[in-house]
C-alpha positions in Angstrom: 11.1 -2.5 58.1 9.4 -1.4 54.6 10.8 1.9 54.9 14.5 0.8 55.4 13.6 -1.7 52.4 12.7 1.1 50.0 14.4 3.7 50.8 17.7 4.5 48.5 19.4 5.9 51.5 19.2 7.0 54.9 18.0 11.1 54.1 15.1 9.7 52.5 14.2 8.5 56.2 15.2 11.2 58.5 11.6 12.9 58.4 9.9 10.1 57.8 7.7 8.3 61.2 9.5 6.6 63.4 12.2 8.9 64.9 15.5 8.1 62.6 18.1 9.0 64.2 21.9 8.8 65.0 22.9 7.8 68.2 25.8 9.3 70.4 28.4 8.2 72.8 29.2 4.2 72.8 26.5 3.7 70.1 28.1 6.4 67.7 28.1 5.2 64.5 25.1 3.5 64.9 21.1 4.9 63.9 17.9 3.4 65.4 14.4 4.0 64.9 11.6 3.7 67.0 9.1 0.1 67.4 6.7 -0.3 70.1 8.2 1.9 72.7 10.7 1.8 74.2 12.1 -0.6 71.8 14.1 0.6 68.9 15.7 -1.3 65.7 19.3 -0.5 66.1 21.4 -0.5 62.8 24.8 0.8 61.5 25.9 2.1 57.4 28.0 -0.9 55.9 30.1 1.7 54.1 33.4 1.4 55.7 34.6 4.4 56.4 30.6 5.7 57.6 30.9 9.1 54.6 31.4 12.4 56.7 31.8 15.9 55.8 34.3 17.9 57.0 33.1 19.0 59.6 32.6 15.6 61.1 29.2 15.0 60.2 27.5 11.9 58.7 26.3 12.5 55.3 22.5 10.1 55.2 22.6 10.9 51.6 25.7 8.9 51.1 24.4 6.1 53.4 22.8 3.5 51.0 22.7 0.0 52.9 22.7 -0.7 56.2 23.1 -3.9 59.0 20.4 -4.1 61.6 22.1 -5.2 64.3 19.8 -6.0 67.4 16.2 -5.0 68.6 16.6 -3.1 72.2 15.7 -1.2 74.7 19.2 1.1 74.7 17.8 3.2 77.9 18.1 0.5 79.9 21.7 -0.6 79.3 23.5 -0.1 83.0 
């Protein structure tokens, strides 16, 4: 929770510990990060629209506050 505190945006994250990362399919648009396995902090950009480039990609860089949304275990969603 420091990290995502300090940190001026998202890119400053992606190699940090704790597996940053952007999820796919119905979570797209949301990032998570590891806890205690296998729980993760789930969390989404509150810029509306999330920055891309053209190619479709999110920009981190560009990603400067976020919204934790829940504490889960995603892997086990049926």
């Amino acid at each position: 929770m420091t990290a995502l505190h300090v940190a001026k945006n998202l890119e400053e994250l992606r190699n940090q510990p704790g597996n940053w990362h952007e999820l796919t399919g119905n979570r797209k648009g949301q990032w998570a990060c590891d806890l205690d396995q296998p729980y993760r902090l789930i969390f989404t950009p509150t810029e509306r629209p999330i920055p891309e480039n053209a190619a479709g990609r999110y920009i981190w860089i560009e990603i400067t506050a976020v919204e934790i949304i829940e504490i889960t275990n995603y892997h086990k969603e049926g």
